[in-house]
C-alpha positions in Angstrom: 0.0 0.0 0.0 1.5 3.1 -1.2 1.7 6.2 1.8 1.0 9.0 -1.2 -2.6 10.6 -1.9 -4.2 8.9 -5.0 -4.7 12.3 -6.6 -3.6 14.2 -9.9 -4.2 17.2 -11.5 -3.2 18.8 -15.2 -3.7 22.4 -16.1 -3.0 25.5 -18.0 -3.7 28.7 -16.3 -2.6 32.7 -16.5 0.8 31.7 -14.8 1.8 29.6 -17.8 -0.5 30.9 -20.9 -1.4 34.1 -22.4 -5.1 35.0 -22.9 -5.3 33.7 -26.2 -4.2 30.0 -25.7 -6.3 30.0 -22.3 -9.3 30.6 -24.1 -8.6 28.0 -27.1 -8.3 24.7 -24.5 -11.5 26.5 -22.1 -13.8 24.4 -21.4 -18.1 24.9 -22.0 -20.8 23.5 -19.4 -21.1 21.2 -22.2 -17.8 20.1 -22.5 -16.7 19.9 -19.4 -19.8 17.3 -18.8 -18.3 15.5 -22.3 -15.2 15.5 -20.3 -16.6 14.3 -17.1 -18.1 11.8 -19.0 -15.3 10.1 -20.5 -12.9 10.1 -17.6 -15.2 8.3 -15.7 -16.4 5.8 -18.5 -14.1 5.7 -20.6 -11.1 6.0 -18.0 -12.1 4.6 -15.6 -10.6 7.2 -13.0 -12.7 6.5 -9.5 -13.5 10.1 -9.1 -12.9 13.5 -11.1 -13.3 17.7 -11.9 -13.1 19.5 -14.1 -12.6 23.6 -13.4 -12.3 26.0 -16.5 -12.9 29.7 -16.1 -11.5 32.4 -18.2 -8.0 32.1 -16.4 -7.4 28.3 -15.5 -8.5 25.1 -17.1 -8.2 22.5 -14.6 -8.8 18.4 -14.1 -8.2 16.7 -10.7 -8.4 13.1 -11.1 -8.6 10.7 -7.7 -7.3 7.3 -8.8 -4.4 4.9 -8.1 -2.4 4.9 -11.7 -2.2 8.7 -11.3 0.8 9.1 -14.1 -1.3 6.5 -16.7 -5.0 8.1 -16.0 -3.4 11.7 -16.9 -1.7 10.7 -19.7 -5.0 9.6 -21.3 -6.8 12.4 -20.1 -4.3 14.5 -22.0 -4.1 12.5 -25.1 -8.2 12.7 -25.2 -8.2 16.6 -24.2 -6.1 17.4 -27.2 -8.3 15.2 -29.8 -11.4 16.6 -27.9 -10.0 20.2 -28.8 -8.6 19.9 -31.6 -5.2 20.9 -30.4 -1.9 20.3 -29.0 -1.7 22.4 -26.0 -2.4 19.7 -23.4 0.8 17.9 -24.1 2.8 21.2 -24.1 5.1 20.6 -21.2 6.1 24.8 -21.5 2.5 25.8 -20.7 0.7 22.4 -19.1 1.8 21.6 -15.5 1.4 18.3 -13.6 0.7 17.7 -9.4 0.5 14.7 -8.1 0.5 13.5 -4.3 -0.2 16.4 -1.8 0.5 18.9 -4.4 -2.7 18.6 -5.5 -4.3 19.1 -2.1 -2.2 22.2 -1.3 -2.5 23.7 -5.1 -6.3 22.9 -4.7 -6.7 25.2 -1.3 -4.6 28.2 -2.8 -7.1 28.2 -5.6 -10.0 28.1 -3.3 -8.7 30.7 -1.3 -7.8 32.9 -3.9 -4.0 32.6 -3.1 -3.3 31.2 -6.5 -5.6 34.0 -8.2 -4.5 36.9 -11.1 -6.1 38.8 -8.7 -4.5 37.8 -5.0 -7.6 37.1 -2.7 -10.5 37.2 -5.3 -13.5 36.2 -4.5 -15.2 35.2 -7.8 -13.2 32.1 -7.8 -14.8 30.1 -5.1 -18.6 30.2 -6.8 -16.6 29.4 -10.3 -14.7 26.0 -8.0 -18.3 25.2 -6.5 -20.1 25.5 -10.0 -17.5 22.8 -11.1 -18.0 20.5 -7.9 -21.3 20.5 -8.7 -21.6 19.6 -12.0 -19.2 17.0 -11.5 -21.2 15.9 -8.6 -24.3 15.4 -10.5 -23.0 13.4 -13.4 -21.5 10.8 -10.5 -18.2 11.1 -11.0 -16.8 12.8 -7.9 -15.5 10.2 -5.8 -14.6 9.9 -1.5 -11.4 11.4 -2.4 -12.8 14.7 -4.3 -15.7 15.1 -2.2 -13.4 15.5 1.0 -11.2 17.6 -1.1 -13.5 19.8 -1.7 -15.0 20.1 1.4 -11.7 20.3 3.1 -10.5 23.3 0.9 -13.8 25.0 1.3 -13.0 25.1 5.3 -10.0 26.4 4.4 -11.2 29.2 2.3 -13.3 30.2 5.5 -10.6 30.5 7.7 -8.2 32.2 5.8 -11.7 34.8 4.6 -12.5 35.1 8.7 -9.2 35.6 9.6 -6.6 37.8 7.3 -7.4 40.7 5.3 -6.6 39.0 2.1 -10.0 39.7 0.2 -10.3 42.9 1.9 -10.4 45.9 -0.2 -11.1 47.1 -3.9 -8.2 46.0 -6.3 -10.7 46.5 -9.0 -10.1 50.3 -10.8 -14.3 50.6 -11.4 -15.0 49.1 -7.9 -12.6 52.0 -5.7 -15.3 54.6 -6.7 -17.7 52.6 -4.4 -15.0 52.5 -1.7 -14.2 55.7 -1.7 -18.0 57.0 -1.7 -18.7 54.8 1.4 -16.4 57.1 3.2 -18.2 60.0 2.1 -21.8 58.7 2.5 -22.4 55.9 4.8 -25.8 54.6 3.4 -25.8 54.6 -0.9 -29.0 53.5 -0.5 -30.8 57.0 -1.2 -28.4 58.6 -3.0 -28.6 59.4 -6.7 -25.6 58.9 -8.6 -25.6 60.8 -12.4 -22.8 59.4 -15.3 -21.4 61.4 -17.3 -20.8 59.5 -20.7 -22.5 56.2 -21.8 -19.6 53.9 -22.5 -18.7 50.9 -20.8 -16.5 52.8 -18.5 -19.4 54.6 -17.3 -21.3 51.6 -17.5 -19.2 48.8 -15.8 -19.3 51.6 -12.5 -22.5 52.3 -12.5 -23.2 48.4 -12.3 -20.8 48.5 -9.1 -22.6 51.3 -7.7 -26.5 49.5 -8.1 -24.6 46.2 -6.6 -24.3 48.6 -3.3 -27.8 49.3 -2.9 -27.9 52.1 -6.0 -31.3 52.5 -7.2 -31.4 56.1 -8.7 -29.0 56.4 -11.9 -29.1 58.8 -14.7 -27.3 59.1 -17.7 -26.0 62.7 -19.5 -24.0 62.0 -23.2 -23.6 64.1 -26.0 -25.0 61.4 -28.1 -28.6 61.3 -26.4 -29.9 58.3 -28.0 -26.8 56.1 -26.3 -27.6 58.0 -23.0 -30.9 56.5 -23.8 -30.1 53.4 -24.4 -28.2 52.9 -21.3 -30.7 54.5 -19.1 -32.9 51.8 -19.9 -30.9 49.2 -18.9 -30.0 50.8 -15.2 -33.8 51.9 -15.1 -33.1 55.7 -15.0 -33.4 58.8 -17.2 -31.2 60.1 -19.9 -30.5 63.3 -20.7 -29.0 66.1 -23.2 -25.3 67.4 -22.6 -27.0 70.4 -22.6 -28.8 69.7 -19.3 -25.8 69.3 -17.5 -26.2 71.9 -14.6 -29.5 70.9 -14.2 -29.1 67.0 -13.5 -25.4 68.0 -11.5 -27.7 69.8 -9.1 -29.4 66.7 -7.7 -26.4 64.3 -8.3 -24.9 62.8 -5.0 -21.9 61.3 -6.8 -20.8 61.8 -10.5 -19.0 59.6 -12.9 -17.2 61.1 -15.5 -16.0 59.2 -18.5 -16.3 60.2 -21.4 -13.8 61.0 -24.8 -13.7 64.5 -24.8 -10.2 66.9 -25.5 -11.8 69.4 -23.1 -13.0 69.6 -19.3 -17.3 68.7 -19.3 -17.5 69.4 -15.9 -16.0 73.2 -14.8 -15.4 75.1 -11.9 -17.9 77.7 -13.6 -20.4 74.7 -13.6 -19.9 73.6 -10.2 -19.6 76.4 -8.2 -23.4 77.5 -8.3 -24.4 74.2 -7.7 -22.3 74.2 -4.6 -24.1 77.6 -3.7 -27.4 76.4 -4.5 -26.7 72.9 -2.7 -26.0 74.8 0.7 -22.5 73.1 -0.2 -24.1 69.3 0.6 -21.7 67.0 -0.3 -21.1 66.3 -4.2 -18.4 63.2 -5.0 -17.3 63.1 -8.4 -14.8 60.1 -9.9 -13.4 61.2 -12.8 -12.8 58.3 -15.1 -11.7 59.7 -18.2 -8.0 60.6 -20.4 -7.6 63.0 -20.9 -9.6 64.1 -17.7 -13.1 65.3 -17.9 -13.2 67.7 -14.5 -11.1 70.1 -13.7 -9.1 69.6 -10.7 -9.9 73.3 -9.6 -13.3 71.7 -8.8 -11.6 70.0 -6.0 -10.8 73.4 -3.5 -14.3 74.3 -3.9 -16.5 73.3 -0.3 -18.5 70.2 -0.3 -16.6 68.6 -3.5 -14.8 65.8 -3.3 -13.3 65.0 -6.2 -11.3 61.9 -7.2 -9.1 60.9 -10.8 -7.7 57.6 -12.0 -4.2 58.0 -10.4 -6.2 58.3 -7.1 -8.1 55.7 -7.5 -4.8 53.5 -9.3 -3.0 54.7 -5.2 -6.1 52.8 -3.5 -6.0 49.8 -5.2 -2.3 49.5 -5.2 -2.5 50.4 -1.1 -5.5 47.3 -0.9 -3.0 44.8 -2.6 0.1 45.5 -0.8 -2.1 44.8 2.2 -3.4 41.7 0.9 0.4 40.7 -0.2 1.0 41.2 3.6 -1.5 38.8 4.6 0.0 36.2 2.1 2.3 34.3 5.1 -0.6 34.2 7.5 -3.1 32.5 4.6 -0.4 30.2 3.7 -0.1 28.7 7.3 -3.8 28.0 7.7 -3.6 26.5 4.4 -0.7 24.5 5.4 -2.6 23.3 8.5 -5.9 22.3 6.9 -3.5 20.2 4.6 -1.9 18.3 7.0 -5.3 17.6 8.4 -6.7 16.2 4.7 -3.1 14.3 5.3 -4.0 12.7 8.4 -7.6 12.1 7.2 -6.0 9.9 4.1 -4.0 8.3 6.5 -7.3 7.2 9.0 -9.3 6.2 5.7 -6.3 4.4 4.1 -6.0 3.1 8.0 -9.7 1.1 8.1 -8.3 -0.3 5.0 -5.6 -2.0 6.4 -7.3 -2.7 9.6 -10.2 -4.8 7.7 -7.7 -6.6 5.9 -5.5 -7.3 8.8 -8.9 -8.4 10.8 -9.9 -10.5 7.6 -6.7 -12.4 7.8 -6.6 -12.5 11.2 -9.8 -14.3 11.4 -9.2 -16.7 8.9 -6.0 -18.0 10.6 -8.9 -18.0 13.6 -11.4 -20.0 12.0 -8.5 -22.5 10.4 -7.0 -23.7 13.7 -10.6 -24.1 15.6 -11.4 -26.3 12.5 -8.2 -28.0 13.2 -9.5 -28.5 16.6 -12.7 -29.8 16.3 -11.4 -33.3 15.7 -9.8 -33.5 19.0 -12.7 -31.5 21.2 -15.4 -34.2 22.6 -19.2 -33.5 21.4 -19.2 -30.7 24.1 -15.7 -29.2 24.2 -16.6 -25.6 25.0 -16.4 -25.0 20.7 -18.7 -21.3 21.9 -16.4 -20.6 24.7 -13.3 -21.5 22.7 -14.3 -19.3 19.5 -15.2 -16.5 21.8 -12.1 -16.3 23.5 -10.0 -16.5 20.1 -12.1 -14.1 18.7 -11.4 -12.0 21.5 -7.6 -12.4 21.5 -7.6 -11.4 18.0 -9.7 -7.8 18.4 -7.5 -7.3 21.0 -4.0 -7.6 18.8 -6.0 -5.8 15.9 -6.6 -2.5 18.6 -3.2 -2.7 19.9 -2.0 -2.1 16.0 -5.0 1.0 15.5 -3.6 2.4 18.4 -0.3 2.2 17.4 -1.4 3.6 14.4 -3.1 6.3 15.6 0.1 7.3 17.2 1.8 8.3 14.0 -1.0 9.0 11.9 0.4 13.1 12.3 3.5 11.8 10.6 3.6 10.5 7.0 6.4 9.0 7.1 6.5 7.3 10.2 2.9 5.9 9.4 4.1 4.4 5.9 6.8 2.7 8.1 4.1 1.0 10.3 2.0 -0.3 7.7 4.8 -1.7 5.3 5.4 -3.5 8.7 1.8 -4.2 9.5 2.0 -5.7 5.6 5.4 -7.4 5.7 4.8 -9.2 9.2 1.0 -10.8 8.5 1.8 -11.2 4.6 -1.0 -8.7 3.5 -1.8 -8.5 -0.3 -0.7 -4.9 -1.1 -2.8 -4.6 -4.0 -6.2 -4.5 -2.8 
């Protein structure tokens, strides 16, 4: 019996392909139930899944002929695709062993991310489990690794700061305006341009509890257009003032060579707002406000390089947190570790007990012969029986001992195996 974790993984993800090549070998819901499919008939692995999102595509495998399984699996993948990429050692990488466990929990956790500490990855992993899950071919092995890494993702989300803050560009306008207005809630928030800048924000902003967006472009008919899909009102460029004077918070992104929104424009407002508090994000280059704006009372005003300084500050403090999320994910390996070792232990337990019993059952048939009609035959098979579940929990316990130590528990059970002649391949 071999002291390694029957599992296996191949994929190719943004640490080893561009964009391009990442999205040639993606896998659809579709195909990634075709590939399900054939790994479990076809392969005959004893559990699998498949992950593929726009950065990684990635197959865990549970089986024990690890090397053979993946080198079908990668043989198929590239006939599958129509490609060669899968057996390209410069952008494919293989784990095998507890690799895979601790490569698994980084994922989950967002360690291993494009994005350190994102949080979109852990629906994208669960999605996969549970497609997987439903077409059978998760196994014991992937269901505990899975759970396992998903207790793991907790901790390290309750306790370090390594999905805390905006390192998304369109997202730090919403951090920044919570520290101007604690409730969004009732606040109305006016674009300035109808592009997906503008748009991709605004989207952000209605995800906080935004329910009162409007739209001002120069073209009115895209202002209308999306107005209607953020269920507020477009207007003219020429209604500018009028719609800045009931704006809480302004986005500004739009192409123009000159400032849209002036200090001639604002400073009435201001006036005639009884200098209530106006945040403007200015997402546009050249710049659409002009930073004059930002000495009148009441204005906040904020640019891309401020908002470029915020997310830089939030991933240096996530980078920080890096050490602390690795040790948790270090521990909850060790405990997947020692849980192989206990399931892997009631294997060799049973079969130790199996052969114990028939050697048992041999030598009380051996007796028989000699015993008279009533020779205590109950008495005698309850006491062997009991001499034998009493040598079988003195090796658990020894066992158990070790069971924290790889190493020293592969050592006990090539002994266990060696001493009462166990067949190591069932």
């Amino acid at each position: 019996m071999s002291d390694q974790i029957p599992l296996g993984l191949i994929g190719i993800s943004h640490k080893t392909a561009p964009v391009e090549v990442r999205e040639k070998v993606a896998l659809s819901d579709d195909e990634q139930r075709a590939t399900v499919k054939h790994i479990v008939e076809n392969i005959h692995a004893d559990g699998c899944m498949v992950l593929s999102t726009c950065n990684r595509t990635e197959i865990y495998v549970s089986n024990n002929n690890i090397e053979s399984t993946i080198e079908h699996i990668k043989s198929w993948l590239n006939e599958f695709k129509k490609c060669t990429d899968y057996t390209n050692e410069d952008i494919t990488y293989g784990l095998q062993d507890v690799d895979v466990v601790e490569h698994f929990f980084k994922v989950l956790s967002g360690l291993d991310s494009q994005i350190i500490g994102e949080q979109q990855i852990t629906g994208q992993v669960k999605d996969s489990y549970d497609l997987t899950h439903d077409l059978n071919g998760t196994d014991t092995m992937i269901n505990k690794l899975f759970n396992f890494a998903m207790q793991a993702k907790k901790k390290v989300h309750n306790e370090t700061f390594l999905s805390d803050g905006t390192v998304s560009i369109s997202f730090a306008g919403v951090e920044l305006a919570r520290k101007i207005f604690s409730n969004l809630t009732d606040k109305n928030v006016l674009l300035v341009g109808a592009g997906k800048t503008a748009e991709l924000a605004a989207y952000h902003f209605q995800e906080n509890g935004v329910k009162n967006i409007n739209v001002v472009n120069r073209t009115y008919a895209r202002a209308v257009d999306l107005a209607e899909k953020l269920n507020g009102k477009a207007y003219k460029l020429d209604d500018l003032s009028e719609v800045l004077a009931e704006a809480d918070i302004v986005i500004s992104a739009t192409s123009s060579e000159e400032y849209v929104v002036t200090s001639d424009i604002i400073k009435p407002i201001s006036k005639k707002r009884h200098h209530r508090p106006i945040f403007l994000i200015d997402l546009a280059i050249p710049r659409d406000i002009d930073p004059a704006i930002d000495h009148i009372d009441g204005v906040f005003l904020y640019n891309l390089d401020d908002l470029h300084e915020i997310v830089k500050s939030n991933l240096e403090k996530r980078k920080k947190e890096i050490p602390k999320s690795l040790k948790i994910i270090n521990d909850f390996v060790g405990e997947f570790q020692k849980w192989v070792s206990m399931n892997s232990m009631n294997t060799v337990v049973g079969r130790l007990k199996k052969k114990l019993d028939i050697l048992r059952l041999n030598e009380i048939d051996r007796l028989k012969a000699k015993l008279p009609q009533n020779g205590y035959k109950a008495e005698i098979n309850n006491l062997t029986e009991s001499i034998i579940n009493k040598v079988v929990r003195q090796h658990v316990k020894s066992l158990k001992k070790v069971a924290h130590d790889p190493e020293q528990y592969r050592k006990q059970v090539e002994m266990i195996l060696s001493i009462y002649e166990l067949d190591t391949d069932n």
